[in-house]
C-alpha positions as CSV (number, residue, x, y, z in Angstrom):
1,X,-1.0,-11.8,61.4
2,X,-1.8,-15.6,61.8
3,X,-3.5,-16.0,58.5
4,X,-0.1,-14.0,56.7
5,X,2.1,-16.6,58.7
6,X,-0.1,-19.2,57.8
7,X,-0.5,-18.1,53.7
8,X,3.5,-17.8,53.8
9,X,3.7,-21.3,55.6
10,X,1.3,-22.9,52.5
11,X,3.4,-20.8,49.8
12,X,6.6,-21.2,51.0
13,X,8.5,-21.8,48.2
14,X,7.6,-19.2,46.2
15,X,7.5,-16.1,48.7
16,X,11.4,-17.5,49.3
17,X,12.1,-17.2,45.4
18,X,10.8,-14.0,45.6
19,X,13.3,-13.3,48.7
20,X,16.3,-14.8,46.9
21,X,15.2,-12.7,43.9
22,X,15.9,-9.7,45.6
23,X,18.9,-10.4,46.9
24,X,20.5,-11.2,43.8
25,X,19.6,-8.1,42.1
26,X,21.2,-6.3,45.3
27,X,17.7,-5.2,46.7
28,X,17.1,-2.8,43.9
29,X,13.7,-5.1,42.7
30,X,11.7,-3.0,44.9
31,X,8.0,-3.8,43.6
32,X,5.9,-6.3,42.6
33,X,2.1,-5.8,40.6
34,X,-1.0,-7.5,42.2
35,X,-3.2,-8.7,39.4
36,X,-5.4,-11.8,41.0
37,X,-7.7,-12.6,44.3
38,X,-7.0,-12.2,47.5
39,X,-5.6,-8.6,47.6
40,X,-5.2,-8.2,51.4
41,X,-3.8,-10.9,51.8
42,X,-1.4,-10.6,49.4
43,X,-0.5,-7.2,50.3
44,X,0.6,-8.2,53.6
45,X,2.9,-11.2,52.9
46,X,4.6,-8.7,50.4
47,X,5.0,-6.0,52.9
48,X,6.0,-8.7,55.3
49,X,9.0,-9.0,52.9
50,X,9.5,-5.3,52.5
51,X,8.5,-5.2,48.8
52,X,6.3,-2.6,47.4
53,X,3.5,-3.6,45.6
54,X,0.7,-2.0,43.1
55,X,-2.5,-2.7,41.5
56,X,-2.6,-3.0,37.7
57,X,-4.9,-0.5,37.2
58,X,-2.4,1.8,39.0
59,X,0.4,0.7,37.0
60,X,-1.7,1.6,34.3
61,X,-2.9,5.2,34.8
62,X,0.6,6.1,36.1
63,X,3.7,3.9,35.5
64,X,3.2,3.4,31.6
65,X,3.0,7.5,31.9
66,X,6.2,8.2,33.7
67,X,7.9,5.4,31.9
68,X,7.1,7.1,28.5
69,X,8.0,10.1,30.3
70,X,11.8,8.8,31.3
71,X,12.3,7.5,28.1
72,X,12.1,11.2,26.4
73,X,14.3,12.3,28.9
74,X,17.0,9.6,28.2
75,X,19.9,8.4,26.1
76,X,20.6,4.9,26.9
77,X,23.9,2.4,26.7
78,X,21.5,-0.3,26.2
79,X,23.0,-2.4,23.8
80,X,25.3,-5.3,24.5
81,X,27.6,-4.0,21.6
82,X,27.6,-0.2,23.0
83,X,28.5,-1.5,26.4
84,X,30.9,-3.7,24.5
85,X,32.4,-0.7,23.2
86,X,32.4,1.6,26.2
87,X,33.9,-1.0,28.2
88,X,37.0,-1.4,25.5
89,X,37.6,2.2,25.8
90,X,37.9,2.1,29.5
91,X,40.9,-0.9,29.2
92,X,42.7,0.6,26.0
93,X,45.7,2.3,26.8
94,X,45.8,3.3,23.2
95,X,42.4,5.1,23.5
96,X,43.8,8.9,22.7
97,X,46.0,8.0,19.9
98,X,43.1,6.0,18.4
99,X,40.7,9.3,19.2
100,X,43.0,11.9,17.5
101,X,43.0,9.5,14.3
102,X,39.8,9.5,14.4
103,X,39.5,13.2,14.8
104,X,41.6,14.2,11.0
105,X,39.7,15.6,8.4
106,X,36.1,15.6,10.2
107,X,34.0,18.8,9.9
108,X,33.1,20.8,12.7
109,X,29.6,19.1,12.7
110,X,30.9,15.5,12.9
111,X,33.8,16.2,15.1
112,X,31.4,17.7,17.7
113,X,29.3,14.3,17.3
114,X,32.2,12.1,17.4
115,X,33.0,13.1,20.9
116,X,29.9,13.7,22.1
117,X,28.8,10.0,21.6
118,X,32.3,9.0,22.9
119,X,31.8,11.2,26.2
120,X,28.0,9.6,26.9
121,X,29.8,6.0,26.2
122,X,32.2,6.5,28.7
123,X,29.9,8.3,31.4
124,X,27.1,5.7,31.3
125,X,29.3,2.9,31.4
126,X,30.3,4.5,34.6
127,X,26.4,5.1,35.6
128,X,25.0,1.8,37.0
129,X,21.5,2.7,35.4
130,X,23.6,3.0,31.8
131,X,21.9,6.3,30.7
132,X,22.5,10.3,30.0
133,X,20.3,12.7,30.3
134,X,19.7,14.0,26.7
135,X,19.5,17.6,25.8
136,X,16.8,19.9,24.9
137,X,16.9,19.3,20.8
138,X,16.9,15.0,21.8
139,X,14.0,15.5,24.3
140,X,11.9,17.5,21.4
141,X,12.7,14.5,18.3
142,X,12.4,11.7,21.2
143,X,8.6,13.3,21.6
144,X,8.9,13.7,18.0
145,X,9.5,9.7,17.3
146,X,6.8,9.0,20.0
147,X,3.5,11.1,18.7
148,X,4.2,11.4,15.0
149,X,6.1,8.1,13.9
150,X,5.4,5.4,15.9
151,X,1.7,6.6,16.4
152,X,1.5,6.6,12.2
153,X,2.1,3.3,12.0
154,X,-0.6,1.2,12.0
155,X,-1.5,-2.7,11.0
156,X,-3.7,-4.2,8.5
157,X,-5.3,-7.5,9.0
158,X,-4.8,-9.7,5.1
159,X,-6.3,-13.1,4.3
160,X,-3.3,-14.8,5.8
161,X,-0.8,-12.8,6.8
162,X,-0.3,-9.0,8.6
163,X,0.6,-6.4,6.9
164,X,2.1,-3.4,8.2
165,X,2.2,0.3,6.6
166,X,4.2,3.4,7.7
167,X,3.1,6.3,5.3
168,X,3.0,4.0,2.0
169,X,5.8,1.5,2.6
170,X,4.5,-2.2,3.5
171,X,6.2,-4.8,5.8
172,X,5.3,-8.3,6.6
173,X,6.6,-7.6,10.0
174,X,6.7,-4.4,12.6
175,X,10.3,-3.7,12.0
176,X,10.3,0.5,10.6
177,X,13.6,1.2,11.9
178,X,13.8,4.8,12.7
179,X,17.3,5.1,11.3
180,X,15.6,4.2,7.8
181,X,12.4,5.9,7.8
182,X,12.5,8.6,9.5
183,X,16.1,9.7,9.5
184,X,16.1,8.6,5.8
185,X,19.9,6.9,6.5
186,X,21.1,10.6,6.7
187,X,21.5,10.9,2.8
188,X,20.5,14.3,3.4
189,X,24.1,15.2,5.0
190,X,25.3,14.4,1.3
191,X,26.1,17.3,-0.8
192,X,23.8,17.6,-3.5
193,X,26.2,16.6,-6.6
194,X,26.3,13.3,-4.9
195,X,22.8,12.7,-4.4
196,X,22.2,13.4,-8.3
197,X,25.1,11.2,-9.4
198,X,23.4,8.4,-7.3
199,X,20.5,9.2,-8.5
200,X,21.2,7.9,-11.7
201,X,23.5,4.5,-10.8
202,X,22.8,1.3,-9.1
203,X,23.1,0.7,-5.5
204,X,23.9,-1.8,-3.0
205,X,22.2,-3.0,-0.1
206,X,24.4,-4.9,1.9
207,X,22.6,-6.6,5.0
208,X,19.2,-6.0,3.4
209,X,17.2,-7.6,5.9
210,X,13.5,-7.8,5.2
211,X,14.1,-4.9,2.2
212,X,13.2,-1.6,4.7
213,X,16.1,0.0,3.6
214,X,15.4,-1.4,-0.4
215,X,12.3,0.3,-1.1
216,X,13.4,3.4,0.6
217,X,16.2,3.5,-2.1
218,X,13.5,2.2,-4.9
219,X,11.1,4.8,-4.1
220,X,13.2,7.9,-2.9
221,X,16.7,7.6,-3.6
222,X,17.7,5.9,-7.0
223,X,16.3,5.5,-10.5
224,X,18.2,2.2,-11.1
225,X,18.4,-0.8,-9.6
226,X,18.9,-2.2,-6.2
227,X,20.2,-5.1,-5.4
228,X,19.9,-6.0,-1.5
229,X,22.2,-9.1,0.0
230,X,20.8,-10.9,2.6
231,X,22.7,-13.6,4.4
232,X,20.2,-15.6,6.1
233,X,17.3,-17.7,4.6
234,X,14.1,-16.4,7.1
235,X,15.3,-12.1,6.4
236,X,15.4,-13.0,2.9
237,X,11.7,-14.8,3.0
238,X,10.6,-11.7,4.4
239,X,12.3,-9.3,1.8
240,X,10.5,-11.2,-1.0
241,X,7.4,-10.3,0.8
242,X,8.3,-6.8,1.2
243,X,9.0,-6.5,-2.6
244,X,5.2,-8.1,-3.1
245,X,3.6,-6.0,-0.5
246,X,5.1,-2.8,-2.4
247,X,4.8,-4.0,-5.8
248,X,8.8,-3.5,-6.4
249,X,9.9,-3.8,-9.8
250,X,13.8,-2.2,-9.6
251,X,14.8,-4.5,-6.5
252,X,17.4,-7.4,-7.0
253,X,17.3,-9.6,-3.8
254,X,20.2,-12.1,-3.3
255,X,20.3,-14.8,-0.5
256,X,23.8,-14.5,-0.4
257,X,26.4,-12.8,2.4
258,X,29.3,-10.3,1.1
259,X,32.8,-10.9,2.4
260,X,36.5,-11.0,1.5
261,X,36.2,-14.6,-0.3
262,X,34.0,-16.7,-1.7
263,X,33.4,-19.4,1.2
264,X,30.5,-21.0,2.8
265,X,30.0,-19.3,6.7
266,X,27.9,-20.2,9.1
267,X,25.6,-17.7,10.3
268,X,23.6,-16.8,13.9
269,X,20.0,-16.5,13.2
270,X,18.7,-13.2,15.0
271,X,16.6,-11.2,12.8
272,X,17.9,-7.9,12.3
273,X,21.3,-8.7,14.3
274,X,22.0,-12.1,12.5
275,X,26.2,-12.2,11.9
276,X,28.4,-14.5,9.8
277,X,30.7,-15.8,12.2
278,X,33.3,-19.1,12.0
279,X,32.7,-22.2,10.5
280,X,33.3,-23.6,13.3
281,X,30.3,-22.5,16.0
282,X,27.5,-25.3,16.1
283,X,23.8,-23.9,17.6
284,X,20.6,-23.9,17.3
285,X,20.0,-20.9,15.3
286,X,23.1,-21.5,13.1
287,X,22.5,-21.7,9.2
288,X,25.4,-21.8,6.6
289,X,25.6,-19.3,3.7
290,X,27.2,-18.9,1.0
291,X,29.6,-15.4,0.6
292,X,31.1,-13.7,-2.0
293,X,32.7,-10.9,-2.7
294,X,31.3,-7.4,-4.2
295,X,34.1,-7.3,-6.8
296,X,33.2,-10.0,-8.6
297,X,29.4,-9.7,-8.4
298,X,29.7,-6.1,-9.8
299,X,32.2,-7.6,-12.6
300,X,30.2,-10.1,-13.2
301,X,26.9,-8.6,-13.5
302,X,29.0,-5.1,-15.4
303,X,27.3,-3.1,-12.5
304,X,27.5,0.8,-12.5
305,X,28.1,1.8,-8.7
306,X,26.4,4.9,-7.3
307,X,26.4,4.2,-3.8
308,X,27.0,1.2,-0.8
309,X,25.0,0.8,2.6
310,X,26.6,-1.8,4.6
311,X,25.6,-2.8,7.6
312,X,26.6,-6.7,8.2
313,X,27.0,-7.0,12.8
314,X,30.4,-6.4,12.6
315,X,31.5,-7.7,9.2
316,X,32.2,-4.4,7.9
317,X,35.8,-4.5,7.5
318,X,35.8,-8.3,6.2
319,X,33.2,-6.7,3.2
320,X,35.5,-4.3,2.4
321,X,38.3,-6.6,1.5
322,X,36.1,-7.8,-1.2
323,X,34.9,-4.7,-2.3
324,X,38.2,-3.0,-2.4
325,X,38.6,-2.3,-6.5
326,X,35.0,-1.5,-7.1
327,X,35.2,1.4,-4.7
328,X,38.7,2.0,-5.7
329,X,38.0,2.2,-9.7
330,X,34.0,3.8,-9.3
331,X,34.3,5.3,-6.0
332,X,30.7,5.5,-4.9
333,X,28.8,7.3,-2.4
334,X,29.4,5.0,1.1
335,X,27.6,4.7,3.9
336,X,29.3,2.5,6.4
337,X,27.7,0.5,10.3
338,X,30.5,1.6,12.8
339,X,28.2,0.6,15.9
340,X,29.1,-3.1,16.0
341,X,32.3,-3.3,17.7
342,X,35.4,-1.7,19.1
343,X,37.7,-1.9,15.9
344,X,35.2,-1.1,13.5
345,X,34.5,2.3,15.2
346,X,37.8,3.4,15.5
347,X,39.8,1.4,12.6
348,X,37.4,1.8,9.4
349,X,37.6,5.5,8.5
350,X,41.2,5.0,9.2
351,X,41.2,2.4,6.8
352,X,38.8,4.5,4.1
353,X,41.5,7.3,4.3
354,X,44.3,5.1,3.8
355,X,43.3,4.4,0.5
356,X,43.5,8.3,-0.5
357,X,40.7,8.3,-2.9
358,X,39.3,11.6,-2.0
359,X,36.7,10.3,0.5
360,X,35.2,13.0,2.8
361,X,33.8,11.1,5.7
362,X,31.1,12.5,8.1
363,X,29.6,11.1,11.0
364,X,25.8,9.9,11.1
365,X,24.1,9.5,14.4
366,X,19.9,9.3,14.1
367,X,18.6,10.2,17.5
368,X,17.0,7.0,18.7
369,X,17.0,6.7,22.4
370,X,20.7,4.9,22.3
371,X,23.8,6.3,22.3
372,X,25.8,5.0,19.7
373,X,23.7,2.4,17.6
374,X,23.2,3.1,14.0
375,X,26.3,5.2,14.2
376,X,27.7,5.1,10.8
377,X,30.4,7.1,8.3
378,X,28.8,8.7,5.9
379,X,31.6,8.4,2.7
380,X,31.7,10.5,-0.6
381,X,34.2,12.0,-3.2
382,X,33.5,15.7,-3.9
């Protein structure tokens, strides 16, 4: 006991930042992992302060296991814009009339969805571990994502630079979205008249990123061309290596942002959840970008419209403003990110209907491991 006194005394102030630790996360930091010398000694100053501790070689023959294990089991409210969400629906007083709006004119199929992800939102917000259990068809394509799609992709070392391949396609970077690849953006929920018409038209890749979703369309969707907007100057670096790595010939990339005006924005740098924002914000990972609108791009350039993916953090409904008479006068194919905030989930597909084009609207919802990420309205004129 003298020598744990005396190791404590000699360590004092980190065995107390490990105390304080605990007690800001309400005692629920329960464990620690033991990877250097000393290991009896060590595991007495951390009983001594009630924490449990393991080897690393246990942690690896069994935690990894039972984590991969939970995670199958599991629907999550992990991201800060689905808690955003849930936590909106809790305070809105409005909530019902907003839900039965919502509600008009969906199939039986997306109607069922709709409230299923709106039930999970509001139960894990409620849960302080921000899950759901998932049911038995989510535990099989959870298994399914972890053995037959991550496991098939694999990296190749180049001169210079990685390269990484997912059953032919090509990225600079790991970043196979599941929604894209996979799921295939859930074009299959389109009826079949659609698919041809788009088939033979141009589309529109707005948010492009680093061009995953650009040659999907290139190589499985469209015979035309593509042309994929990317906002911020590092995604759209990347997308021009994508179009190299997969020897692209039908892609159009454009370092530009789609909006409501043209204006220069200023943008928040984060990868795949970079946003335009106000001019206003000043940071670190702040660029500015020029934005303009679809309407006069597609005049412009005498574009023939077969279909729109848009998926711009939350500038959604600003887009739209700006692509108002191209959809009105060619009314392609839509598919539409509802997942970045509260008004854009409820208030788009309102929005969509106003317009009384014809639009039938269907809810897509890849199973990912989230609740409601990736949720989007999948928009066409039959």
């Amino acid at each position: 006991m003298y020598k744990t006194y005396k190791y404590i005394k000699n360590h004092f102030e980190h065995y107390k930042e490990i105390f304080i630790f605990k007690k800001l996360c309400f005692l629920r930091i329960k464990t620690t992992f033991i990877l250097g010398g000393g290991l009896e000694l060590k595991k007495r100053v951390y009983s001594f302060f009630g924490i449990k501790w393991y080897t690393f070689s246990f942690v690896k023959n069994n935690f990894f296991k039972e984590l991969k294990k939970f995670n199958s089991c599991c629907i999550r409210l992990d991201s800060p814009m689905s808690f955003e969400i849930a936590k909106m629906m809790t305070m809105d007083k409005e909530l019902f009339l907003k839900i039965k709006e919502f509600d008009k004119n969906l199939n039986q199929e997306s109607r069922m969805l709709f409230y299923k992800i709106i039930s999970r939102m509001l139960l894990a917000y409620q849960n302080p571990n921000r899950f759901v259990l998932a049911d038995d068809n989510e535990k099989n394509e959870l298994k399914n994502i972890q053995n037959n799609f991550f496991s098939e992709i694999f990296r190749l070392e180049d001169n210079k630079d990685p390269i990484f391949c997912y059953k032919g396609y090509f990225l600079p970077i790991r970043q196979f979205e599941i929604s894209v690849f996979l799921n295939k953006h859930g074009l299959y929920l389109f009826e079949e008249l659609t698919l041809n018409s788009i088939k033979n038209k141009d589309i529109i890749d707005v948010g492009g990123f680093i061009g995953d979703s650009a040659i999907f369309f290139e190589k499985e969707v469209t015979l035309k061309n593509i042309y994929s907007f990317e906002a911020t100057k590092s995604n759209y670096d990347l997308m021009l290596k994508t179009l190299k790595l997969n020897n692209s010939s039908r892609i159009i990339p454009v370092n530009k942002g789609l909006g409501s005006k043209n204006e220069i924005l200023n943008i928040t740098v984060n990868g795949g959840g970079s946003s335009l924002i106000s001019s206003s914000v000043n940071g670190d990972n702040i660029e500015q970008c020029e934005v303009i609108t679809l309407d006069d791009f597609v005049k412009e350039h005498n574009i023939e419209v077969g279909f729109i993916k848009v998926d711009i953090e939350g500038f959604e409904q600003e887009f739209l403003k700006g692509a108002i008479n191209t959809i009105k006068t060619q009314k392609p194919a839509m598919l539409i990110s509802i997942y970045h905030n509260y008004s854009d989930f409820f208030q788009i597909k309102p929005l969509i209907e106003s317009w009384d084009l014809g639009y039938k609207i269907k809810i897509f919802k890849p199973v990912d491991g989230d609740i409601s990420t990736e949720t989007a309205l999948l928009c066409e004129v039959v």
